[in-house]
Jmol script that loads the backbone (N, CA, C; Angstrom):
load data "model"
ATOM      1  N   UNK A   1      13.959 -37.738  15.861  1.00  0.00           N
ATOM      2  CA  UNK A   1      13.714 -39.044  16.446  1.00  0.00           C
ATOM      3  C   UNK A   1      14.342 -40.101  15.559  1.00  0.00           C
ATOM      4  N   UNK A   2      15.040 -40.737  16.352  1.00  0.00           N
ATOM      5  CA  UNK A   2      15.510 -41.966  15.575  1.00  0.00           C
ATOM      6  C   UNK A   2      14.527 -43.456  15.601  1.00  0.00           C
ATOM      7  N   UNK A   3      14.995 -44.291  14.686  1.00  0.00           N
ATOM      8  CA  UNK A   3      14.044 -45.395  14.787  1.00  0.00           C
ATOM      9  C   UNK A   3      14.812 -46.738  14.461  1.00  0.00           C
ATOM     10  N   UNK A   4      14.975 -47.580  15.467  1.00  0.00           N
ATOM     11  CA  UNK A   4      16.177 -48.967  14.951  1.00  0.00           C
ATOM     12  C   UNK A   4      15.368 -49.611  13.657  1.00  0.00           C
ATOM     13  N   UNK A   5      16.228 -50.481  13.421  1.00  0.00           N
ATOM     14  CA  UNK A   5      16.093 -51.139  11.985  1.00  0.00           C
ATOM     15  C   UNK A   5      14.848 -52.126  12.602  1.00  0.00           C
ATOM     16  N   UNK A   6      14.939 -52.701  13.500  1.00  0.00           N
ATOM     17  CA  UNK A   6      13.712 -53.583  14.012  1.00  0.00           C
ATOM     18  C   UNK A   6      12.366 -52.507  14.620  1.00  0.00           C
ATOM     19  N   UNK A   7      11.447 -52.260  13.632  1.00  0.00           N
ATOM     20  CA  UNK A   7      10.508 -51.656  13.776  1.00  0.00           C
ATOM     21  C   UNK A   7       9.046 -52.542  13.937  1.00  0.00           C
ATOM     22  N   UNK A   8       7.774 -51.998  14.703  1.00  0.00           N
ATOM     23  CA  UNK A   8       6.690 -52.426  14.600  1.00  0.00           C
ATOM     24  C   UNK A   8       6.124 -51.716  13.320  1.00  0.00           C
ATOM     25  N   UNK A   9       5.131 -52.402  12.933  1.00  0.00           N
ATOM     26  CA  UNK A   9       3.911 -51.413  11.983  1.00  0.00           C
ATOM     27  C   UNK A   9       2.121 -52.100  12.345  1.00  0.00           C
ATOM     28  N   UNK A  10       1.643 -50.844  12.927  1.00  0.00           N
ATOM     29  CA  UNK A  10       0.301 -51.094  13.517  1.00  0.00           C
ATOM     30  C   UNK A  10      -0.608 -50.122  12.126  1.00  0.00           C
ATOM     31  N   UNK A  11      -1.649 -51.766  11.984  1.00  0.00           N
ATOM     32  CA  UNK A  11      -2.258 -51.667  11.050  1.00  0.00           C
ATOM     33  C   UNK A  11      -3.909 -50.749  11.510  1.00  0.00           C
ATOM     34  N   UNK A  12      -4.616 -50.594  11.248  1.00  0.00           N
ATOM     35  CA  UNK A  12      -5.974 -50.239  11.677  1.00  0.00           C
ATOM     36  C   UNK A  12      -7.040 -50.301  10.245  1.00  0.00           C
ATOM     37  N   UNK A  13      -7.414 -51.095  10.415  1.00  0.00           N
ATOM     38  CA  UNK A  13      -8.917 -51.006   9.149  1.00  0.00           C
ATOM     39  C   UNK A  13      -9.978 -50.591   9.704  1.00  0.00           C
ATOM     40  N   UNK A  14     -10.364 -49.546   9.186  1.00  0.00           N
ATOM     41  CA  UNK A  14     -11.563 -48.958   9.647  1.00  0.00           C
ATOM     42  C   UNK A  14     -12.904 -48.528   8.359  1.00  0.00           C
ATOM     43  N   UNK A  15     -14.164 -48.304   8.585  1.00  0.00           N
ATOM     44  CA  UNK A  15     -14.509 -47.979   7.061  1.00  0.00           C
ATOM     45  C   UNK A  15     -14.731 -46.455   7.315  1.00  0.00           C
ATOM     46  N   UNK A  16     -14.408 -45.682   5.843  1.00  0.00           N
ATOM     47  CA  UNK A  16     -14.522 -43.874   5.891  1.00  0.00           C
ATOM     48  C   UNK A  16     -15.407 -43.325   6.858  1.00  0.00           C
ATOM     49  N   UNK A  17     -16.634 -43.821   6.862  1.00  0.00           N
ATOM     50  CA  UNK A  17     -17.893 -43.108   7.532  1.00  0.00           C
ATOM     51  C   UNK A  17     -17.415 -43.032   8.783  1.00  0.00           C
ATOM     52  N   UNK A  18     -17.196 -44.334   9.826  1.00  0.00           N
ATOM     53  CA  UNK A  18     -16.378 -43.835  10.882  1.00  0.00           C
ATOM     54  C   UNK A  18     -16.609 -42.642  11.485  1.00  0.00           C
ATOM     55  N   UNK A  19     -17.350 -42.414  12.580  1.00  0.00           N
ATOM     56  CA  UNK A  19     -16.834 -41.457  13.349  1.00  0.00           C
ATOM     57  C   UNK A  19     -16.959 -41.166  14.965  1.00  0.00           C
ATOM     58  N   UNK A  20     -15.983 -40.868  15.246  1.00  0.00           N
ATOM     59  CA  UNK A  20     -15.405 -40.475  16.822  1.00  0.00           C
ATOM     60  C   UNK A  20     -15.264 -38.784  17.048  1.00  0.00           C
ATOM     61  N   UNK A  21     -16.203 -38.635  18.551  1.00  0.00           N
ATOM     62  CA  UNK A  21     -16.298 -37.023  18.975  1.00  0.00           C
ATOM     63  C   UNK A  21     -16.186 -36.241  17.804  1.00  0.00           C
ATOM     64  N   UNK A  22     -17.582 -36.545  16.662  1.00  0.00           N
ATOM     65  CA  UNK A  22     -17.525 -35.317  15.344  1.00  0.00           C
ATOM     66  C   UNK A  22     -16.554 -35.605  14.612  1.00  0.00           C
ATOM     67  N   UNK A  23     -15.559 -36.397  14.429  1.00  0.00           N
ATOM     68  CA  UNK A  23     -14.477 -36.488  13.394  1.00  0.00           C
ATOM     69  C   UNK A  23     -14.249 -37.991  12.956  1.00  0.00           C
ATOM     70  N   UNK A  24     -14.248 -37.856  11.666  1.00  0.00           N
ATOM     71  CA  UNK A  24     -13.525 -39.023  10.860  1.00  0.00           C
ATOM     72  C   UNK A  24     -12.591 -39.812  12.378  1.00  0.00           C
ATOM     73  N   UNK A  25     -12.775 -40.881  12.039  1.00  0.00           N
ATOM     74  CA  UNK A  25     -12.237 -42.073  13.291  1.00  0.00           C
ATOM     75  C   UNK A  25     -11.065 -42.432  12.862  1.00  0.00           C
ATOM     76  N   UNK A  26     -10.692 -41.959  11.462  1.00  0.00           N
ATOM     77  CA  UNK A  26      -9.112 -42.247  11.307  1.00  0.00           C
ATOM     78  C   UNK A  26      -8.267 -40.990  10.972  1.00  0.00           C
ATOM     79  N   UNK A  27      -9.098 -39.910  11.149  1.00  0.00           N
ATOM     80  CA  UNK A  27      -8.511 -38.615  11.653  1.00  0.00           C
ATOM     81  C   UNK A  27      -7.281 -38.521  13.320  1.00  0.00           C
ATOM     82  N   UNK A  28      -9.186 -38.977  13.451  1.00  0.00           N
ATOM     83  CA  UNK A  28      -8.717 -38.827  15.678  1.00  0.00           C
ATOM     84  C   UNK A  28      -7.822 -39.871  15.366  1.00  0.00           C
ATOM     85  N   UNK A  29      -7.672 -41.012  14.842  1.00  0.00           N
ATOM     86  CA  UNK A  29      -6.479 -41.983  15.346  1.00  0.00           C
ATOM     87  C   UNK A  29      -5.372 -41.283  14.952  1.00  0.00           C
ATOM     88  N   UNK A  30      -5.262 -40.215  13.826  1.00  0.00           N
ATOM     89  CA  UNK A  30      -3.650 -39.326  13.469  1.00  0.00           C
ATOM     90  C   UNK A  30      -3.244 -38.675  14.418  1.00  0.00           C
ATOM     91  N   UNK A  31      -4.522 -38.149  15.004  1.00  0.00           N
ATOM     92  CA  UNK A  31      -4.250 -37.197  15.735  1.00  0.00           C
ATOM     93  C   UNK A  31      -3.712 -37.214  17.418  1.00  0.00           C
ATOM     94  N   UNK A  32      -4.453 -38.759  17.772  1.00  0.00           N
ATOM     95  CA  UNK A  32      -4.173 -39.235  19.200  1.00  0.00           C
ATOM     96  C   UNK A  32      -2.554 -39.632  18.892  1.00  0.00           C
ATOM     97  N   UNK A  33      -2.048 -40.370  17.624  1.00  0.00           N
ATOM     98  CA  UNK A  33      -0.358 -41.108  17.254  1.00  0.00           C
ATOM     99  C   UNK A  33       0.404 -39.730  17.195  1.00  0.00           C
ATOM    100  N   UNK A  34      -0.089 -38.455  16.646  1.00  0.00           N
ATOM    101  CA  UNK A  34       0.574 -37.254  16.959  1.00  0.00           C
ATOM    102  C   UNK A  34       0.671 -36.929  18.601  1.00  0.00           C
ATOM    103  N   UNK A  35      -0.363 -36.756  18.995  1.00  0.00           N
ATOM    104  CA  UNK A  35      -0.875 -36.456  20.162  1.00  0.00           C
ATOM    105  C   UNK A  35       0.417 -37.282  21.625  1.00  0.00           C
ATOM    106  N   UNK A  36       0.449 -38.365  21.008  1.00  0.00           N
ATOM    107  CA  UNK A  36       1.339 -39.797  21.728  1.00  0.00           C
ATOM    108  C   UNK A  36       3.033 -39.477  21.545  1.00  0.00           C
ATOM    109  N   UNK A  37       3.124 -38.572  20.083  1.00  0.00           N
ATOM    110  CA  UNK A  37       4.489 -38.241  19.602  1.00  0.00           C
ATOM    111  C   UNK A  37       5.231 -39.758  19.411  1.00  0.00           C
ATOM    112  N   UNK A  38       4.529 -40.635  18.758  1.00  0.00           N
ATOM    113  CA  UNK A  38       4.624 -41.792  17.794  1.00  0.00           C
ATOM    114  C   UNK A  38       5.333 -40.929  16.478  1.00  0.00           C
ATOM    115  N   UNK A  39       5.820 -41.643  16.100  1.00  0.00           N
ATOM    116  CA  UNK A  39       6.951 -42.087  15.078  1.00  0.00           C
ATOM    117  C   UNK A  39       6.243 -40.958  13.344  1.00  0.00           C
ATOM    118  N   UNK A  40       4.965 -41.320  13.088  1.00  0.00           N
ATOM    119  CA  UNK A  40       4.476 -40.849  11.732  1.00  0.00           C
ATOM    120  C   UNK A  40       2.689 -41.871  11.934  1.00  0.00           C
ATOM    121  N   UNK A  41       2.429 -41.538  10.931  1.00  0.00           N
ATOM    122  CA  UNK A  41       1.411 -41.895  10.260  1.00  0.00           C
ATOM    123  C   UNK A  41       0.737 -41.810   9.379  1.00  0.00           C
ATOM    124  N   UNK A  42       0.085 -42.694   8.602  1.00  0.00           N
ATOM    125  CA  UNK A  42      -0.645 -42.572   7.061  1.00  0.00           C
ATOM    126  C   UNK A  42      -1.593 -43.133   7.177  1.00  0.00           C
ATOM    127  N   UNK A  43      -2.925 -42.018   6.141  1.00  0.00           N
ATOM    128  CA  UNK A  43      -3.946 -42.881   5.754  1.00  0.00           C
ATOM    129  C   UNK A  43      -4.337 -43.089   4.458  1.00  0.00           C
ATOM    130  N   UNK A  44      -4.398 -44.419   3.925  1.00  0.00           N
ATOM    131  CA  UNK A  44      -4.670 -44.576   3.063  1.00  0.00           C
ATOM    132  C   UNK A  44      -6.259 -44.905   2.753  1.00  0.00           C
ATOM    133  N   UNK A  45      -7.024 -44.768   1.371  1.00  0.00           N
ATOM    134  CA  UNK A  45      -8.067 -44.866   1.484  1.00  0.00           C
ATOM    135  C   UNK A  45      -8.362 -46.086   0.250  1.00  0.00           C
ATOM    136  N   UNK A  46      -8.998 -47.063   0.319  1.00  0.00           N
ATOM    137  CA  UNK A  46      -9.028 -48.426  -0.421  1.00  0.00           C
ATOM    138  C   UNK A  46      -9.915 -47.908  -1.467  1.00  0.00           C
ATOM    139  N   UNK A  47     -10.030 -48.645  -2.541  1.00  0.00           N
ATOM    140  CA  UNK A  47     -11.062 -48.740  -3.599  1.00  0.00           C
ATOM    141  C   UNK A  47     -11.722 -49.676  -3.686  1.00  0.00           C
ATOM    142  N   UNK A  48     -11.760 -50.626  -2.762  1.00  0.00           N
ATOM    143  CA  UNK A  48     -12.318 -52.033  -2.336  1.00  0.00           C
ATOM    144  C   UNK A  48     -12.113 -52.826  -1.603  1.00  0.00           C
ATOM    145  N   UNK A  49     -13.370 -53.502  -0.918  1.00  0.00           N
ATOM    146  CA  UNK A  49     -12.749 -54.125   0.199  1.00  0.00           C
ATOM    147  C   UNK A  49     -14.203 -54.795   1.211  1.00  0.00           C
ATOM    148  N   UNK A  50     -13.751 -55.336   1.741  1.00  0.00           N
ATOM    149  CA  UNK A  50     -15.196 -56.210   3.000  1.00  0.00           C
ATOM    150  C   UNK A  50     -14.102 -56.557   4.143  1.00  0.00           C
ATOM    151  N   UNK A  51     -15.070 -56.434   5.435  1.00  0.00           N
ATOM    152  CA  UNK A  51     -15.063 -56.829   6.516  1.00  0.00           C
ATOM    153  C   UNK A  51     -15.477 -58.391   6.639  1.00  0.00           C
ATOM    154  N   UNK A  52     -15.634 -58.431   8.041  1.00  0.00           N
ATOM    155  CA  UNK A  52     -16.365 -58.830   8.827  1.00  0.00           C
ATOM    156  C   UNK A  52     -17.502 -59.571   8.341  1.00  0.00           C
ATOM    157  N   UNK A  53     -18.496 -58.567   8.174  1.00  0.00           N
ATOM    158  CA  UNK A  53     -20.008 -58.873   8.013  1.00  0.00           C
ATOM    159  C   UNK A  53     -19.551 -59.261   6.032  1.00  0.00           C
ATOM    160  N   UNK A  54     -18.686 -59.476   5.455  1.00  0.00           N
ATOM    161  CA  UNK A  54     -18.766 -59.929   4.311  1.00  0.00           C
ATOM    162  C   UNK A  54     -19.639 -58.864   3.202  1.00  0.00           C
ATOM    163  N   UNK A  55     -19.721 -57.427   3.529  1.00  0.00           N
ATOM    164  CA  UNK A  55     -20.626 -56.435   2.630  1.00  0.00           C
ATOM    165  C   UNK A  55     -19.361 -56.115   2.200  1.00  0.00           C
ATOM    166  N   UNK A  56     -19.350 -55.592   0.893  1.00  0.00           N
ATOM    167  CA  UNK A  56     -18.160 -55.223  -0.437  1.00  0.00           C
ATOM    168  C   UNK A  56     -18.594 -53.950  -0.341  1.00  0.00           C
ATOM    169  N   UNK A  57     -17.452 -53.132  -0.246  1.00  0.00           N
ATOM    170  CA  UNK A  57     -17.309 -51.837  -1.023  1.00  0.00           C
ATOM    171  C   UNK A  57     -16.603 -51.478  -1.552  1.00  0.00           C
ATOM    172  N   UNK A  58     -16.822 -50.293  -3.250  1.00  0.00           N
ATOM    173  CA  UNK A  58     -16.307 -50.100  -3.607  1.00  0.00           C
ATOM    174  C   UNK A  58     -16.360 -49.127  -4.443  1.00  0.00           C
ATOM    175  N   UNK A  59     -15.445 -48.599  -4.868  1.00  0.00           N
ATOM    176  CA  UNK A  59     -15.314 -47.391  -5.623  1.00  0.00           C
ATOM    177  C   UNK A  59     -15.797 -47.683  -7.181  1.00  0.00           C
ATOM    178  N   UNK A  60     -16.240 -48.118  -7.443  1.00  0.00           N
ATOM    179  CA  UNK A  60     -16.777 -48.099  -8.987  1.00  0.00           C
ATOM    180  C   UNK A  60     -17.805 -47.358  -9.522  1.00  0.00           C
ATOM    181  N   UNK A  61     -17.708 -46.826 -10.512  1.00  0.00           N
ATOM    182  CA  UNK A  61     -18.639 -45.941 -10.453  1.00  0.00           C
ATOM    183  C   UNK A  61     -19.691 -46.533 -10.481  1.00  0.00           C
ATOM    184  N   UNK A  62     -20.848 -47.672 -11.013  1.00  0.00           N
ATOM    185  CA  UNK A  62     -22.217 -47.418 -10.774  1.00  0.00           C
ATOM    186  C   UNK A  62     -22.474 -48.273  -9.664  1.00  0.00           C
ATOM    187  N   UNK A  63     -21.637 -48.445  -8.571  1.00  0.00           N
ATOM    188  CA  UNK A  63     -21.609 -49.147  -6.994  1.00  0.00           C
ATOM    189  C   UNK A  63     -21.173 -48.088  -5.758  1.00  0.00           C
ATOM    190  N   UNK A  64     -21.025 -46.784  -6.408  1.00  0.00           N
ATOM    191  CA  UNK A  64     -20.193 -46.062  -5.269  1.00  0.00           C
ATOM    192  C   UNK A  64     -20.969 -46.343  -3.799  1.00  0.00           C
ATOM    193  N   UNK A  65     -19.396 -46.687  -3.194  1.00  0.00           N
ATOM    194  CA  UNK A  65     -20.139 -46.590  -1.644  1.00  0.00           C
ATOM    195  C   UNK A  65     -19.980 -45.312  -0.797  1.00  0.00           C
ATOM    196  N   UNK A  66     -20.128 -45.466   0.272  1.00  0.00           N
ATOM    197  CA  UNK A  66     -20.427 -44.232   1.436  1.00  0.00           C
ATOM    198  C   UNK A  66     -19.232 -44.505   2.239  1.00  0.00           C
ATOM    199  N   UNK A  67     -18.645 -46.104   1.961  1.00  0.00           N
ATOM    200  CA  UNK A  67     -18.445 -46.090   3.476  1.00  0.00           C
ATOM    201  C   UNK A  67     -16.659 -47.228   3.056  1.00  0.00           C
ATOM    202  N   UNK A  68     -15.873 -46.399   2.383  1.00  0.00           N
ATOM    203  CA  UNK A  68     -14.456 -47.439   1.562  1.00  0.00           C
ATOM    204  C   UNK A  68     -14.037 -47.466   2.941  1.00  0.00           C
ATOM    205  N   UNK A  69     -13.075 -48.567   2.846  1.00  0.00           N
ATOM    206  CA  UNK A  69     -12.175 -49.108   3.405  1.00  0.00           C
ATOM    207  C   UNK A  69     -11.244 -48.141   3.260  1.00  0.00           C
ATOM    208  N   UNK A  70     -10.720 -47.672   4.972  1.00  0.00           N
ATOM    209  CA  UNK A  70      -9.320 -46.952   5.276  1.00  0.00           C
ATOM    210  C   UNK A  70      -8.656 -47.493   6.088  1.00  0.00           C
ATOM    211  N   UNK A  71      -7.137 -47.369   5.667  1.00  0.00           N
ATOM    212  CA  UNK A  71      -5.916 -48.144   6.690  1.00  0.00           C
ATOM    213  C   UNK A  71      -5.329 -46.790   7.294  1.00  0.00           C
ATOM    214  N   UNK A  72      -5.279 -46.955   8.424  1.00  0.00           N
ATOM    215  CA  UNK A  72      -4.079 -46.154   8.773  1.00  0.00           C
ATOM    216  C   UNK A  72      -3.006 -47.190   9.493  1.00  0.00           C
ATOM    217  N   UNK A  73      -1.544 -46.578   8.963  1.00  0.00           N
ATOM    218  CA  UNK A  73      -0.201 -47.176   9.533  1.00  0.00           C
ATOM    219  C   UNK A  73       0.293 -46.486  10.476  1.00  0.00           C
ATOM    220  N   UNK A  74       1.253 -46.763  11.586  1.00  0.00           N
ATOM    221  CA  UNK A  74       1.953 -45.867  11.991  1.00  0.00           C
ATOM    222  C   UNK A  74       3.370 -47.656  12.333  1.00  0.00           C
ATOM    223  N   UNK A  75       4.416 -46.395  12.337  1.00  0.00           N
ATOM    224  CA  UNK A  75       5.548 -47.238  12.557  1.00  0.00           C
ATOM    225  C   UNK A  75       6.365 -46.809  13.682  1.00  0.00           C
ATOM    226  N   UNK A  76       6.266 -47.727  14.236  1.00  0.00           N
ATOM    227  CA  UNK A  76       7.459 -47.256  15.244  1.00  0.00           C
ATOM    228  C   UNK A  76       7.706 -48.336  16.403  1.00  0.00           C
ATOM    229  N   UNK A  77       8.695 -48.055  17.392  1.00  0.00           N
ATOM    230  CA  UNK A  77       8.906 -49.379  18.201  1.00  0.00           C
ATOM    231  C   UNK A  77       7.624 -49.951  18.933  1.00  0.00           C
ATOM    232  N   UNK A  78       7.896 -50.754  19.436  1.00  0.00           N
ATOM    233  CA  UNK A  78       6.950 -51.611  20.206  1.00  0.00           C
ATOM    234  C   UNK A  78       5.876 -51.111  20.963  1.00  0.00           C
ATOM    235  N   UNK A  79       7.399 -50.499  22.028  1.00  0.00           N
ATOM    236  CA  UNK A  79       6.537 -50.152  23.381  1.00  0.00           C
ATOM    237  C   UNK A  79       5.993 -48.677  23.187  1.00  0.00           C
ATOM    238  N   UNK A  80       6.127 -48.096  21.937  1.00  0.00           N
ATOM    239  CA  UNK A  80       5.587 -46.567  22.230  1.00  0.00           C
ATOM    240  C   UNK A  80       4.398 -46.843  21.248  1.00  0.00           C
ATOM    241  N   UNK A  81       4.011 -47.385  20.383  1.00  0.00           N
ATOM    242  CA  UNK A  81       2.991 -48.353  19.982  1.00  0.00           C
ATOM    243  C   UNK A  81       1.591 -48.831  20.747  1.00  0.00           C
ATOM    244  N   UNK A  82       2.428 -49.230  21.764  1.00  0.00           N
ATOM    245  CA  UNK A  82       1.419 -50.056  22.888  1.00  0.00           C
ATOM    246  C   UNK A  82       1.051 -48.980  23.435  1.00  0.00           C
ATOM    247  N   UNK A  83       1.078 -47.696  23.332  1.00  0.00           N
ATOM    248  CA  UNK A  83       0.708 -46.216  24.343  1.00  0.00           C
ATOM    249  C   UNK A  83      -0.788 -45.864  23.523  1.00  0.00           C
ATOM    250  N   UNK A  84      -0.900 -46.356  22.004  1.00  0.00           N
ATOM    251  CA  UNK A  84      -2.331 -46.029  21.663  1.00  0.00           C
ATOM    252  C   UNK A  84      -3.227 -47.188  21.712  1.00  0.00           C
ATOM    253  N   UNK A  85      -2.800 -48.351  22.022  1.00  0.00           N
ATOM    254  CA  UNK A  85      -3.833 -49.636  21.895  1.00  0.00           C
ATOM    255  C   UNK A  85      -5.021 -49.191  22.866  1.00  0.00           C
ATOM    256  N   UNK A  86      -5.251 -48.872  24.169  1.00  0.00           N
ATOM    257  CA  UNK A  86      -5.909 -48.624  24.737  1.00  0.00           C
ATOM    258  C   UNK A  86      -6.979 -47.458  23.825  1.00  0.00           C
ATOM    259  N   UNK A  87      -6.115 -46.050  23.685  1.00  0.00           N
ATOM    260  CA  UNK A  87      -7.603 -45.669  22.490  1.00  0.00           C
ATOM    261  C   UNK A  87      -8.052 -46.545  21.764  1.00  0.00           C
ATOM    262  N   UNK A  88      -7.212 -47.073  20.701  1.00  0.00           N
ATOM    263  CA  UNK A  88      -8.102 -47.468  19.500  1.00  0.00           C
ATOM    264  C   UNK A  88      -9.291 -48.539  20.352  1.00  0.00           C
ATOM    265  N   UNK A  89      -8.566 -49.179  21.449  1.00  0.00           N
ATOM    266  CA  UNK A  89      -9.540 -50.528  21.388  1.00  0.00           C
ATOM    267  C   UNK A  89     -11.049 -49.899  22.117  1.00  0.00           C
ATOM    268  N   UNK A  90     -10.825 -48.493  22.832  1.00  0.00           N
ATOM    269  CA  UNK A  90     -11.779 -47.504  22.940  1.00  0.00           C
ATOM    270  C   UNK A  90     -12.815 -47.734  21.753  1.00  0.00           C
ATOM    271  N   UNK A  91     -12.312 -46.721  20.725  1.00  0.00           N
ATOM    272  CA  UNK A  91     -12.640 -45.992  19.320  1.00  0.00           C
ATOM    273  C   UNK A  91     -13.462 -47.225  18.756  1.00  0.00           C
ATOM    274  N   UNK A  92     -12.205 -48.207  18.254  1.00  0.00           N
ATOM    275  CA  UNK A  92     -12.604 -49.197  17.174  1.00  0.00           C
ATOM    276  C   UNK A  92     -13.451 -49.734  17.476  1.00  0.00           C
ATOM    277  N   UNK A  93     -14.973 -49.656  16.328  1.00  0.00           N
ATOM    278  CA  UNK A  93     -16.113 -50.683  17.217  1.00  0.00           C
ATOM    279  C   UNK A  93     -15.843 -51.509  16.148  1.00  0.00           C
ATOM    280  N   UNK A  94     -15.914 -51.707  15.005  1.00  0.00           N
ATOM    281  CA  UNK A  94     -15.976 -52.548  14.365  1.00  0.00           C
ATOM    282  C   UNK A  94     -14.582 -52.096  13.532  1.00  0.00           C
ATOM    283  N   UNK A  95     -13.912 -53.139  12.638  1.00  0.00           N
ATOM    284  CA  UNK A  95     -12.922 -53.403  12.203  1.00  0.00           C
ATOM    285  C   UNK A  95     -11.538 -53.960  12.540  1.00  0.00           C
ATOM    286  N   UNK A  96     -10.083 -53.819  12.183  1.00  0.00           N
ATOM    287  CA  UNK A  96      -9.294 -54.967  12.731  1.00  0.00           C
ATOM    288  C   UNK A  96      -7.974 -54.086  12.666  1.00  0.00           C
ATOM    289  N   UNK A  97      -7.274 -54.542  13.531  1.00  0.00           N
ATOM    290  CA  UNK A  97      -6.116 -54.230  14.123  1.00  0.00           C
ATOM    291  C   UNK A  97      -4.935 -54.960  13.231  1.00  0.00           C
ATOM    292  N   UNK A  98      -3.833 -54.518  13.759  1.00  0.00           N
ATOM    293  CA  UNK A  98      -2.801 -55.546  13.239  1.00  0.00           C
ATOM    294  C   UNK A  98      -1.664 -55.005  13.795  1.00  0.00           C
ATOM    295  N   UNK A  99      -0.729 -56.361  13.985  1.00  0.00           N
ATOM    296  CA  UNK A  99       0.912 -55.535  14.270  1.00  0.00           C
ATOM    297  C   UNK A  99       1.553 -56.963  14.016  1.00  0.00           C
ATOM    298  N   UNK A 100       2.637 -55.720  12.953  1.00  0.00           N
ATOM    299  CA  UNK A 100       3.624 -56.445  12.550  1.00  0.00           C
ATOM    300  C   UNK A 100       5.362 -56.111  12.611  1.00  0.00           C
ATOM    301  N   UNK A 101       6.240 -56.789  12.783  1.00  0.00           N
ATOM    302  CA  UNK A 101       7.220 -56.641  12.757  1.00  0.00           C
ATOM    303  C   UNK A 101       7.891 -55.711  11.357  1.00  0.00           C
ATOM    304  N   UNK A 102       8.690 -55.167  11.488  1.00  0.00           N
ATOM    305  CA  UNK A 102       9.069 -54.173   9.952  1.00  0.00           C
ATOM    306  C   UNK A 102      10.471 -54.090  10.103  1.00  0.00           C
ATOM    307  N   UNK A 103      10.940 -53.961   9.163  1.00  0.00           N
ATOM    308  CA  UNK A 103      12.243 -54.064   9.037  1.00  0.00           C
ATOM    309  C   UNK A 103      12.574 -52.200   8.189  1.00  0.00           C
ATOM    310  N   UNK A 104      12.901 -51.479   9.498  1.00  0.00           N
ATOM    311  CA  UNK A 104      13.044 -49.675   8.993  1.00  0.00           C
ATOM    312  C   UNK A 104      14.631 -49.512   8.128  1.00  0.00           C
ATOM    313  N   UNK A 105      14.374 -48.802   7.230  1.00  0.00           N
ATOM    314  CA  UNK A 105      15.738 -48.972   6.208  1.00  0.00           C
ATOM    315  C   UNK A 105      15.971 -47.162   6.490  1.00  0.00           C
ATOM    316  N   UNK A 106      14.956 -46.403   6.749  1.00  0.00           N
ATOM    317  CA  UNK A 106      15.476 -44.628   6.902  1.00  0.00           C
ATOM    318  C   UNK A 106      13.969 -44.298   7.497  1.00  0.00           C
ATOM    319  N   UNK A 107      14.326 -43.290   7.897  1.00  0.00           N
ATOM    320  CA  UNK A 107      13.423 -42.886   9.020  1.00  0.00           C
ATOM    321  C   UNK A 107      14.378 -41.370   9.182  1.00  0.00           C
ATOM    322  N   UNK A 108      14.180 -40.490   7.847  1.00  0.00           N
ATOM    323  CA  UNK A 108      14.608 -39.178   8.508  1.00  0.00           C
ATOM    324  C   UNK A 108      13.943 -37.694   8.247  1.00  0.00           C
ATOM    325  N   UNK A 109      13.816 -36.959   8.704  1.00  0.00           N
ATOM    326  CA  UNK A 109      12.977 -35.719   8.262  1.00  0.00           C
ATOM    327  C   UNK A 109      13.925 -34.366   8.093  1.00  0.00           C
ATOM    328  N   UNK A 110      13.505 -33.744   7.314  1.00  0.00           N
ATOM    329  CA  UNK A 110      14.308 -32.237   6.938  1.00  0.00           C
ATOM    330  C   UNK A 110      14.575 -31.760   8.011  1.00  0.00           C
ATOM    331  N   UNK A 111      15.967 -30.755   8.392  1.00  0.00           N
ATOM    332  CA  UNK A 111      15.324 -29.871   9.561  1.00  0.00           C
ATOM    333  C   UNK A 111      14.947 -28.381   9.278  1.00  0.00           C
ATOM    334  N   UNK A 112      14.750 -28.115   8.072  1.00  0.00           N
ATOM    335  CA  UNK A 112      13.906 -27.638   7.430  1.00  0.00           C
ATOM    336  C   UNK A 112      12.317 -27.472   7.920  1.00  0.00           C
ATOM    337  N   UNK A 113      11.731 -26.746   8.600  1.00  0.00           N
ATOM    338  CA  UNK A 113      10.294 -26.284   8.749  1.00  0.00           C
ATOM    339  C   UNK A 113       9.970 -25.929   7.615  1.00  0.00           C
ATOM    340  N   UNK A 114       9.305 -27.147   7.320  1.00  0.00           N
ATOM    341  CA  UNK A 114       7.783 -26.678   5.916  1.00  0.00           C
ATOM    342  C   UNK A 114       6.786 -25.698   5.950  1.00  0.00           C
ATOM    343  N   UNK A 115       6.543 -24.799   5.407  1.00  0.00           N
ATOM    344  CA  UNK A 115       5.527 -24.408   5.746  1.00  0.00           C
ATOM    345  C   UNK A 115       4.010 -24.352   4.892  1.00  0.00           C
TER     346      UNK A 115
END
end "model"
wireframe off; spacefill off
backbone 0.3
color backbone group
């Protein structure tokens, strides 16, 4: 799959605990952007962070929370993008969205099967 230099990047903040049909809620979102055959995706997991309701979490040790802040990204054009808004806006009960314009410099994979 190729990807032009004018790329989207859809943000998703969600917190770890999260969960959708038995699974981590930013699992199912990898799995629906696989599922969609979207571009990639990553999740990253924060060491700090607040919403909404203004409650802090964070990874420190004598504060550990239950419940960190996770982003997942995925990149890719517009309109194949707009094919998961309808889940997430399903899924997502609480937390925040985002889309931004990206500027893609490589976008290539082995053809090499990893195993």
């Amino acid at each position: 799959m190729n990807l032009p230099e004018a790329g989207m990047l859809l943000r998703i903040f969600v917190g770890e605990s999260d969960i959708y049909k038995g699974k981590a809620l930013y699992e199912q979102i990898v799995l629906k952007a696989r599922e969609l055959n979207l571009a990639g995706a990553t999740v990253t997991r924060g060491i700090m962070g607040f919403g909404a309701n203004s409650m802090v979490h964070t990874a420190k040790l004598l504060q550990l929370s239950e419940d960190l802040p996770v982003i997942v990204e995925i990149v890719d054009i517009e309109d194949r993008l707009n094919t998961i808004i309808p889940f997430l806006d399903e899924v997502v009960k609480e937390g925040l969205i985002t889309l931004e314009r990206v500027r893609v410099i490589k976008y290539r994979h082995s053809d090499e099967i990893k195993k």
